[in-house]
C-alpha positions as YAML, in Angstrom:
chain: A
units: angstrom
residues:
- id: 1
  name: UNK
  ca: [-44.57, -88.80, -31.59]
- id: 2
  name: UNK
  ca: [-41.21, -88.90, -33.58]
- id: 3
  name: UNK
  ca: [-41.79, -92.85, -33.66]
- id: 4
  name: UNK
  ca: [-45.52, -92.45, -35.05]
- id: 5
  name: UNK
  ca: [-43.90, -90.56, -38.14]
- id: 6
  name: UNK
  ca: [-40.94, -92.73, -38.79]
- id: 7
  name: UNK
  ca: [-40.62, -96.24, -40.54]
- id: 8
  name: UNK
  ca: [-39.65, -99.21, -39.06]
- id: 9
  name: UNK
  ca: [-36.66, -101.10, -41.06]
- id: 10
  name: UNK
  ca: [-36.05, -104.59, -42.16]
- id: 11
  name: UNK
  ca: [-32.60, -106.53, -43.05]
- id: 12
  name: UNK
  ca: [-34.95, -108.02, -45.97]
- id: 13
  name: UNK
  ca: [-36.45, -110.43, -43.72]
- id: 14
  name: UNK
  ca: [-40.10, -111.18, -43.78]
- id: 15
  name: UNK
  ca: [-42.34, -113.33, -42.04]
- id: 16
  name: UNK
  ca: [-45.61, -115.03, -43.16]
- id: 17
  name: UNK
  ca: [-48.66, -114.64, -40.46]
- id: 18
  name: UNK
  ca: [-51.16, -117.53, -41.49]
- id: 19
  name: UNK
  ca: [-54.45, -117.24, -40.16]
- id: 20
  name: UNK
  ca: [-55.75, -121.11, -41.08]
- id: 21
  name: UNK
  ca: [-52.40, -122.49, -39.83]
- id: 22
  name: UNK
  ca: [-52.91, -120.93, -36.52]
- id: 23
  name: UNK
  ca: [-56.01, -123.13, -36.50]
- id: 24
  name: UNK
  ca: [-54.10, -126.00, -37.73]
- id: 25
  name: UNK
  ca: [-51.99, -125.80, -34.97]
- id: 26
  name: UNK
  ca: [-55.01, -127.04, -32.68]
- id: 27
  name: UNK
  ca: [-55.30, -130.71, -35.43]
- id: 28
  name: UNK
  ca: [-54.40, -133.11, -32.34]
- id: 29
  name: UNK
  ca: [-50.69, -134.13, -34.17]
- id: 30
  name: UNK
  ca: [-50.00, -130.64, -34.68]
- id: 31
  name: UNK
  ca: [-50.16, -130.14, -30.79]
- id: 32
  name: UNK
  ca: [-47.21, -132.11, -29.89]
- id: 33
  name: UNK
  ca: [-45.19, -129.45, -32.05]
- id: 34
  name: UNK
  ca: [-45.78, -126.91, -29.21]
- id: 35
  name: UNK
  ca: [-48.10, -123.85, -30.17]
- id: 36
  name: UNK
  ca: [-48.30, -121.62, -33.35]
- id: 37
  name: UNK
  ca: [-47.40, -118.64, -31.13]
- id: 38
  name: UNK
  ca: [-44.85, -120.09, -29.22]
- id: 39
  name: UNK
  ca: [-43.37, -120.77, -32.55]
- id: 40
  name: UNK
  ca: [-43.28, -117.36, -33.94]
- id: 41
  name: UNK
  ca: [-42.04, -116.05, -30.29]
- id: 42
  name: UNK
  ca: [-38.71, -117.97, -30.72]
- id: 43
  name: UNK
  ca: [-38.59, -116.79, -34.50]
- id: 44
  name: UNK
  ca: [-38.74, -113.25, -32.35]
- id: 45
  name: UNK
  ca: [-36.19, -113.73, -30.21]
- id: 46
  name: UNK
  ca: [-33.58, -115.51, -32.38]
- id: 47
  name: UNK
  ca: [-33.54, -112.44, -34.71]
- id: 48
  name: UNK
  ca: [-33.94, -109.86, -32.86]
- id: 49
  name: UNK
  ca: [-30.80, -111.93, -30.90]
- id: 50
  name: UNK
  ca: [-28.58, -111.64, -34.21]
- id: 51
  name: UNK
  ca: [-29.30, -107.97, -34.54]
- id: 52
  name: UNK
  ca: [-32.28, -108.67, -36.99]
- id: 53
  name: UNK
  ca: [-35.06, -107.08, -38.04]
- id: 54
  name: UNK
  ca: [-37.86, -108.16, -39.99]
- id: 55
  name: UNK
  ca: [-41.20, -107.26, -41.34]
- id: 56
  name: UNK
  ca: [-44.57, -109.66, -41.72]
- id: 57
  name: UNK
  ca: [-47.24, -110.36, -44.50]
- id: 58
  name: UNK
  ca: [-50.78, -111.96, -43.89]
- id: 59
  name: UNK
  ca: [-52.06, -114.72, -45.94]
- id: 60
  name: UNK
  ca: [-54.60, -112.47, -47.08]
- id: 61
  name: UNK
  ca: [-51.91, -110.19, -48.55]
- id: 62
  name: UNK
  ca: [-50.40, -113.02, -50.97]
- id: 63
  name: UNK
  ca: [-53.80, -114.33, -51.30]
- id: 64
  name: UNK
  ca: [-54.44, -110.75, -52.88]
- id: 65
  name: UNK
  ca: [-51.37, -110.28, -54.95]
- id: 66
  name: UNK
  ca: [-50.64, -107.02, -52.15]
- id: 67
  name: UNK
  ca: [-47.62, -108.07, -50.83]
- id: 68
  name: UNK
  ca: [-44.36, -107.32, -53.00]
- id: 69
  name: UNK
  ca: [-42.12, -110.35, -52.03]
- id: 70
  name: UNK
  ca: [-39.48, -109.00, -54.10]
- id: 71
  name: UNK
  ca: [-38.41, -106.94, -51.54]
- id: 72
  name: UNK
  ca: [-37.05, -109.78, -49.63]
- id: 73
  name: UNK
  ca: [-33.65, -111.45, -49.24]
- id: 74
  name: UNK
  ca: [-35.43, -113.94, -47.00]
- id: 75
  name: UNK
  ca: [-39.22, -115.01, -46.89]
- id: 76
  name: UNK
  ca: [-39.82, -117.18, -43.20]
- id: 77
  name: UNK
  ca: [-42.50, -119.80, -43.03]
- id: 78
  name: UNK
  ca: [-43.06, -120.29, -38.74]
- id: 79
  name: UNK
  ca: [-45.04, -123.61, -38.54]
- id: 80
  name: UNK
  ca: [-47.26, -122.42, -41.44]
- id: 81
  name: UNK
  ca: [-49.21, -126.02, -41.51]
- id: 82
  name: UNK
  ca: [-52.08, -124.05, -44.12]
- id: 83
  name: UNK
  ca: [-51.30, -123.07, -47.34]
- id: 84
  name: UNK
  ca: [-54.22, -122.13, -50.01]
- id: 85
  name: UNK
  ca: [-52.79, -122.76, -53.68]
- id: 86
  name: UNK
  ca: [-53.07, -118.61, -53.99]
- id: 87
  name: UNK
  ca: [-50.51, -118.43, -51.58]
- id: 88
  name: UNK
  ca: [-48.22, -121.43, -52.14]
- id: 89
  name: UNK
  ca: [-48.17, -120.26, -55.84]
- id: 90
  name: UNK
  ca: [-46.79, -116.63, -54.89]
- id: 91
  name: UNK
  ca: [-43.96, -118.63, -52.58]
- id: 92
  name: UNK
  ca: [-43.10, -121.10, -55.41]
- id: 93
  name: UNK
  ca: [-42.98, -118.35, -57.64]
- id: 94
  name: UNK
  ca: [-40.85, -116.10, -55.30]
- id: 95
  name: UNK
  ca: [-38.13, -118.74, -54.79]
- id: 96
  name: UNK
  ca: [-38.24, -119.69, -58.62]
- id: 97
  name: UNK
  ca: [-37.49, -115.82, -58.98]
- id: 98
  name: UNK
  ca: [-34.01, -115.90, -57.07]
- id: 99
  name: UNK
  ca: [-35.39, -115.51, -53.32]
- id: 100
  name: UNK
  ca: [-34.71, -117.72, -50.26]
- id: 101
  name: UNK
  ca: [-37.36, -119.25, -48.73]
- id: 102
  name: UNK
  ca: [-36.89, -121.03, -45.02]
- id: 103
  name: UNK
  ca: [-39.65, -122.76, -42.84]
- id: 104
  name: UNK
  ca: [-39.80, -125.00, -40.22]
- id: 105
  name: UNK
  ca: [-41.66, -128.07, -39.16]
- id: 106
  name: UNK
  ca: [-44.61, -129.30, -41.55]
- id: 107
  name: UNK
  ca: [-44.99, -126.25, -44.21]
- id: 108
  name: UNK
  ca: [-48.30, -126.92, -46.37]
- id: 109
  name: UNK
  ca: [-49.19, -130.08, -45.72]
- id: 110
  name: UNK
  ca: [-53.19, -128.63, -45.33]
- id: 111
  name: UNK
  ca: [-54.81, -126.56, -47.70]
- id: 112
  name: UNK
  ca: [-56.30, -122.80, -46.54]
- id: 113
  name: UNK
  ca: [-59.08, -124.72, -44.76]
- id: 114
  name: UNK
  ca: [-56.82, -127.33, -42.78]
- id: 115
  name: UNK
  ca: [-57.62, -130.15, -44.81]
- id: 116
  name: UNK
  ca: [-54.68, -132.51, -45.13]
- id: 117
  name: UNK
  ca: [-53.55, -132.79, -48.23]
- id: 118
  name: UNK
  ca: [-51.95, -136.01, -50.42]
- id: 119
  name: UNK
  ca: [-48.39, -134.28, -50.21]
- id: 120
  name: UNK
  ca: [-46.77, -131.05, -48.75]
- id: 121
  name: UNK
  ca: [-48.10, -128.11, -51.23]
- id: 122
  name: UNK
  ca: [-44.30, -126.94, -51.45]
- id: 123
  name: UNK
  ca: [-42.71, -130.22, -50.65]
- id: 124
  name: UNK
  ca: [-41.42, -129.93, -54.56]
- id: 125
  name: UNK
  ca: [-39.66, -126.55, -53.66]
- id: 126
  name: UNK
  ca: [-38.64, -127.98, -50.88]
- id: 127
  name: UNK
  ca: [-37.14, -130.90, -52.16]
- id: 128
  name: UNK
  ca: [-38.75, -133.19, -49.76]
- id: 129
  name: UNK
  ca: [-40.95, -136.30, -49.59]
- id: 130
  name: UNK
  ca: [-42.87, -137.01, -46.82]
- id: 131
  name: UNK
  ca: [-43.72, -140.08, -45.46]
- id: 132
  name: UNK
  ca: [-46.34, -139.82, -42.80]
- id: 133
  name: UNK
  ca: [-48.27, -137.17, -40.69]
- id: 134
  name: UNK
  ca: [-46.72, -138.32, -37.64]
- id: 135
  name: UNK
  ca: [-46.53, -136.90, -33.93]
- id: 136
  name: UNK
  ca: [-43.39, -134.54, -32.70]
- id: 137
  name: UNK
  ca: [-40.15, -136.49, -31.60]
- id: 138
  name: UNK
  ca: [-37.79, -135.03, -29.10]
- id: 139
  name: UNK
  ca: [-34.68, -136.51, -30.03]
- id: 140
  name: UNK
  ca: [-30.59, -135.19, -30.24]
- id: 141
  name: UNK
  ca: [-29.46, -134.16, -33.29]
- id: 142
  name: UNK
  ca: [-26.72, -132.19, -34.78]
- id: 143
  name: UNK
  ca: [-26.66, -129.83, -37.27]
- id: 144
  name: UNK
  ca: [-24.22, -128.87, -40.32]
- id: 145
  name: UNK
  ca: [-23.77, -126.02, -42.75]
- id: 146
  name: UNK
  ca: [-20.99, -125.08, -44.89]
- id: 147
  name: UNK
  ca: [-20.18, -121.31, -45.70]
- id: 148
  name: UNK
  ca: [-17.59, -119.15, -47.11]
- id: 149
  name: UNK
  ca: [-15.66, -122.97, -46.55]
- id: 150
  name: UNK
  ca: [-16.45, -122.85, -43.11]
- id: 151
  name: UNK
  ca: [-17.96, -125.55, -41.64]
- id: 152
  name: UNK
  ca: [-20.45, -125.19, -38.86]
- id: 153
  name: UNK
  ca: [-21.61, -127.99, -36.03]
- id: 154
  name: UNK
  ca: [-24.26, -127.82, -33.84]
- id: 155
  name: UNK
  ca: [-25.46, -130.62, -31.27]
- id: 156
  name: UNK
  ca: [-28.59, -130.09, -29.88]
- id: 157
  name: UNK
  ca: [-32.02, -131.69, -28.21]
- id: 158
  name: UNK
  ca: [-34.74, -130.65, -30.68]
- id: 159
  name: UNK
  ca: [-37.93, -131.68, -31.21]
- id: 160
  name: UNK
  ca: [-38.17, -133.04, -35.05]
- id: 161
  name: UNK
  ca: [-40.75, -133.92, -37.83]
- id: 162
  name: UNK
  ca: [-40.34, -138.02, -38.29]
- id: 163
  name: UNK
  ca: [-42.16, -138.08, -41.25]
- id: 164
  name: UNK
  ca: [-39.66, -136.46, -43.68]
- id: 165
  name: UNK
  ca: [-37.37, -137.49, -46.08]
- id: 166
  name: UNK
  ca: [-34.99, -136.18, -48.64]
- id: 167
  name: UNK
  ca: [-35.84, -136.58, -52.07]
- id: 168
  name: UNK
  ca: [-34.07, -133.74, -54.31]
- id: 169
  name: UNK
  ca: [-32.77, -131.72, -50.98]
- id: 170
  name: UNK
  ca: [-28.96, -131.97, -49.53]
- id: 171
  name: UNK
  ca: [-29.33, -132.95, -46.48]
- id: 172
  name: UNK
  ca: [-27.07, -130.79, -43.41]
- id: 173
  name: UNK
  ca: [-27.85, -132.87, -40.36]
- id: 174
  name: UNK
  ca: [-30.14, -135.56, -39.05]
- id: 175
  name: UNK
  ca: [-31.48, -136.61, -35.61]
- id: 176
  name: UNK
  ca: [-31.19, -140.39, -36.01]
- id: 177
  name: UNK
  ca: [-32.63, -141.53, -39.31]
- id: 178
  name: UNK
  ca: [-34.61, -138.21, -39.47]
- id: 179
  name: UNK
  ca: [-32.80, -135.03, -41.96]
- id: 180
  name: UNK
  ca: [-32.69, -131.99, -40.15]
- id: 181
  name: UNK
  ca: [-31.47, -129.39, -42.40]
- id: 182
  name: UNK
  ca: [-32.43, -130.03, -46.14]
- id: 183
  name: UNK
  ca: [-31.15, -127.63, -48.58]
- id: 184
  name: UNK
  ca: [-33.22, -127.04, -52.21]
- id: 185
  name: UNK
  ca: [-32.14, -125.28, -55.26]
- id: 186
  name: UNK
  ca: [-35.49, -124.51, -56.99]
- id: 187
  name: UNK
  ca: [-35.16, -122.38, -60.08]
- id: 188
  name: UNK
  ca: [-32.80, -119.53, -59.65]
- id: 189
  name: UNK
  ca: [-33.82, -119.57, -55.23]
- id: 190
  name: UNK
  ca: [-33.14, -121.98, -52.44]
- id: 191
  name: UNK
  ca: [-35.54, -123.35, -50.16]
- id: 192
  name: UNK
  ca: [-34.28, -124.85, -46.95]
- id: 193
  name: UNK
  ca: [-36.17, -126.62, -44.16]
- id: 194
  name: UNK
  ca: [-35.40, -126.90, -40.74]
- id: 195
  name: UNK
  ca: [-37.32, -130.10, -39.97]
- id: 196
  name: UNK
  ca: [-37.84, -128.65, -35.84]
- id: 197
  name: UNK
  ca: [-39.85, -126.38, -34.16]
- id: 198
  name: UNK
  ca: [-37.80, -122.97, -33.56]
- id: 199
  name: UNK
  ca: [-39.00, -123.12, -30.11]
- id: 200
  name: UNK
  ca: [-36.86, -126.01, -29.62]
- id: 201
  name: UNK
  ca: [-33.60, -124.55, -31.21]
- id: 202
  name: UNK
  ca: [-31.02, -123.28, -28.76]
- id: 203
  name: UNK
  ca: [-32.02, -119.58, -27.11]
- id: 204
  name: UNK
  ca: [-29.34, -117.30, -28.92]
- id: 205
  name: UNK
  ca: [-30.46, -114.75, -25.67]
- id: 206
  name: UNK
  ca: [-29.16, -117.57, -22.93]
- id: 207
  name: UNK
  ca: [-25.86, -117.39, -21.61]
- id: 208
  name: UNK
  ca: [-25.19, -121.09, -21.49]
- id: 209
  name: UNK
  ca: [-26.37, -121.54, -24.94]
- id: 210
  name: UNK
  ca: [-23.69, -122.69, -27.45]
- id: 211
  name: UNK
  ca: [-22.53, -119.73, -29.77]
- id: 212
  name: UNK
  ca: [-22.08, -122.28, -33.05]
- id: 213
  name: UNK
  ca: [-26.19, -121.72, -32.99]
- id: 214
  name: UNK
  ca: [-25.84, -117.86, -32.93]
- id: 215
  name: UNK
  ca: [-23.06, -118.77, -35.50]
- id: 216
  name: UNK
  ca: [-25.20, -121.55, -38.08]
- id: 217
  name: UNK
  ca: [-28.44, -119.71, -37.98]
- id: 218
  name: UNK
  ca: [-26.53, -116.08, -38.72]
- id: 219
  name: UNK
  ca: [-24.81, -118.22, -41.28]
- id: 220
  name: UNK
  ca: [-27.68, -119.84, -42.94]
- id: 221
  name: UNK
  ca: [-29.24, -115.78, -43.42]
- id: 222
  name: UNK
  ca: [-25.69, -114.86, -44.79]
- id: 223
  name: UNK
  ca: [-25.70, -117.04, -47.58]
- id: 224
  name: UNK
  ca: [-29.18, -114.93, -48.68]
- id: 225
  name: UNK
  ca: [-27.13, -111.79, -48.22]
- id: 226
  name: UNK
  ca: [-29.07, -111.01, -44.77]
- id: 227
  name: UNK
  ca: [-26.47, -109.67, -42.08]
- id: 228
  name: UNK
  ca: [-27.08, -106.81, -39.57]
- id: 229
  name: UNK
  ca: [-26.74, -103.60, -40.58]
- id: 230
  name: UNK
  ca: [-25.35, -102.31, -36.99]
- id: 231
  name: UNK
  ca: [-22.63, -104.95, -34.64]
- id: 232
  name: UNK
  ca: [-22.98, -104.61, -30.83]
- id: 233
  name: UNK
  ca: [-20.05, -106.03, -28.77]
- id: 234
  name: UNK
  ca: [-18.86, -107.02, -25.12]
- id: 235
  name: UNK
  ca: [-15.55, -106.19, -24.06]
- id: 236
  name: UNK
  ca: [-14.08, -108.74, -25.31]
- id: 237
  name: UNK
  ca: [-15.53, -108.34, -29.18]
- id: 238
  name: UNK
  ca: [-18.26, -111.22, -28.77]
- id: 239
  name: UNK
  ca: [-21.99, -110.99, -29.30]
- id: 240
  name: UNK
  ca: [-24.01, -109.11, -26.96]
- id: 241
  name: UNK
  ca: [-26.31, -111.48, -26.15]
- id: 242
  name: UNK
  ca: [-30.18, -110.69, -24.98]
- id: 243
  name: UNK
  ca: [-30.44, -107.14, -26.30]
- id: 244
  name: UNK
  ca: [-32.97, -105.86, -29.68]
- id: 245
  name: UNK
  ca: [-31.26, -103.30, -31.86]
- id: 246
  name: UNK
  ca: [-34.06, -101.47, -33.85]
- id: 247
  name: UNK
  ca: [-33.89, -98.60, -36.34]
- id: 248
  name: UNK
  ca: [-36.49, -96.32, -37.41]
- id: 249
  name: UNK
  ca: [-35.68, -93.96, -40.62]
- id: 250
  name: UNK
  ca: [-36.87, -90.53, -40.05]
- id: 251
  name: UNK
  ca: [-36.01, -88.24, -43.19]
- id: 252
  name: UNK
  ca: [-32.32, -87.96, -42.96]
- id: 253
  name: UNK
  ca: [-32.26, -89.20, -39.47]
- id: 254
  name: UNK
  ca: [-31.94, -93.11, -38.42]
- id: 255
  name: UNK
  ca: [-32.93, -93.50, -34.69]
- id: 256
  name: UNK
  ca: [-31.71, -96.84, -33.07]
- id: 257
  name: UNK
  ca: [-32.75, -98.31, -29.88]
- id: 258
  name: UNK
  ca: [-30.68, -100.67, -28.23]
- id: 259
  name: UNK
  ca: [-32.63, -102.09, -25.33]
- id: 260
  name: UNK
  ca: [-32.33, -105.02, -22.50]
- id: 261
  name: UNK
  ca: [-35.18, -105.64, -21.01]
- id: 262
  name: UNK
  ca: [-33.55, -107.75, -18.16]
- id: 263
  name: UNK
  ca: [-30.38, -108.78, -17.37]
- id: 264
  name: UNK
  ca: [-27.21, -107.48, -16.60]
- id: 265
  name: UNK
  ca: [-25.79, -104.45, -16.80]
- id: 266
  name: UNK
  ca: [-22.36, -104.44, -19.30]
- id: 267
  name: UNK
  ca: [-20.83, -102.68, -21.41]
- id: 268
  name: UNK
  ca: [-20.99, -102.50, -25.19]
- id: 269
  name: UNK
  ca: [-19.58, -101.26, -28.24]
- id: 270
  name: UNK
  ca: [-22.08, -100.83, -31.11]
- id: 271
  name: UNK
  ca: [-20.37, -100.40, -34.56]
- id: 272
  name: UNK
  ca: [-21.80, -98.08, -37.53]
- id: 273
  name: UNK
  ca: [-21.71, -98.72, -40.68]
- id: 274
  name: UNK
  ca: [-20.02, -95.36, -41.54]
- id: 275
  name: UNK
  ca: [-19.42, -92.25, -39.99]
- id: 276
  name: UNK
  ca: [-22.51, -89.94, -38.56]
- id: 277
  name: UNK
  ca: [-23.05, -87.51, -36.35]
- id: 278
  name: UNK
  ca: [-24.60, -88.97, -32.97]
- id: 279
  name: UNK
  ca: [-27.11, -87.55, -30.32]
- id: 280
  name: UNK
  ca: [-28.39, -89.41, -27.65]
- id: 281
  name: UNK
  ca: [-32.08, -88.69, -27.26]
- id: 282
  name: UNK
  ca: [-32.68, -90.28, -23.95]
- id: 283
  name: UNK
  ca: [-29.82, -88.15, -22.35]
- id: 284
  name: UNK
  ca: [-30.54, -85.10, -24.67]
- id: 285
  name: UNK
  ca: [-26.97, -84.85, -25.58]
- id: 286
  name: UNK
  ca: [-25.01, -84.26, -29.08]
- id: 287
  name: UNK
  ca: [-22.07, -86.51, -28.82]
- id: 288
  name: UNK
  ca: [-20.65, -84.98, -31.83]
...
């Protein structure tokens, strides 16, 4: 009951559900990308894995002028194949306006009904030419991004788009000939493209799982001025790997769940952003 009259929060992350590009998933080239759900799944996981939280919007909702994309720091294209020129107008528009738009693998290259189109419907934003519809490539790559004059390298097996090239982008990374991370400054926003499927990027939630791709992808949100609002630590101060932290604003009151659902047991620091009193409502307890 106190859940049912409290709002779920964002870090300024949303995430575009597109009805026709869940049917575009099924076009027989799109299959060898893996599936539209499985897609949004590792989306899931990788943000919830940084501490993230994020909110969606339906096609029909930019369609419609309803959804305020203002709001957010970061608008998230999962293997949105299917644009309609209603909505790739209100994304061209938002990153024109100062926001950060970031997709993966084949973004617009169908209109709302799945028809293929002559070039990518935001392949201008994204600063990208492409060169041919072609069939999913598993191939090793590595990835690069520089922030706050860090540098940040990631080798990894992923499975890539073929039939992209740069044309405006900067390009951070490449899988043989193939770009991997292309970087667009389109009006006062950015556009970048991760030319793979998510579901092929490293698990953030896996133990063996290299922590520069906890470390890029956190990185890559930072630079939009996304960053958790709450840090959860092992013993020994690193990320707590495999755990959702989500808040719910009630009033005056902020509830936060911090759940595993499997794994094991550790122990954890989580870090507020400032000082509050605490109660523990699974254990009924004020801990002052």
């Amino acid at each position: 009951d106190l859940l049912l009259h409290s709002e779920m929060l964002d870090d300024g992350i949303g995430l575009l559900y597109s009805q026709p590009s869940a049917y575009a998933a099924k076009i027989p080239s799109a299959t060898t990308f893996g599936s539209f759900e499985g897609d949004h799944v590792a989306w899931h996981n990788n943000l919830r894995d940084l501490g993230l939280q994020f909110r969606y919007v339906t096609d029909r909702q930019l369609r419609l002028g309803e959804a305020d994309l203002g709001r957010f720091k970061v608008f998230i294209l999962p293997f949105t194949q299917a644009l309609g020129p209603e909505e790739a107008e209100a994304l061209r528009r938002y990153v024109s306006d100062g926001g950060t738009l970031i997709a993966d693998v084949r973004p617009g290259i169908c209109d709302g009904h799945c028809k293929q189109l002559p070039a990518g419907a935001l392949d201008e934003v994204f600063g990208i030419r492409r060169t041919a519809v072609a069939e999913a490539v598993n191939s090793d790559g590595s990835l690069r991004l520089t922030a706050d004059g860090t540098t940040v390298e990631l080798a990894a097996k992923l499975q890539v788009d073929p039939g992209v090239e740069a044309a405006a982008a900067s390009v951070g990374g490449a899988a043989g000939q193939t770009p991997l991370l292309l970087v667009h400054q389109f009006g006062r926003g950015r556009a970048v493209l991760l030319n793979f499927t998510m579901s092929s990027y490293p698990s953030l939630s896996a133990e063996g799982t290299d922590e520069a791709a906890a470390t890029l992808l956190g990185a890559l949100l930072a630079q939009a001025g996304v960053r958790p609002a709450l840090s959860l630590q092992d013993a020994q101060g690193r990320r707590v790997r495999n755990v959702e932290v989500i808040r719910w604003q009630n009033g005056r009151y902020q509830i936060i769940s911090v759940f595993r659902l499997q794994g094991q047991a550790e122990p954890a620091r989580l870090v507020l952003p400032e000082e509050a009193r605490l109660h523990d409502l699974k254990a009924r307890r004020d801990l002052g």
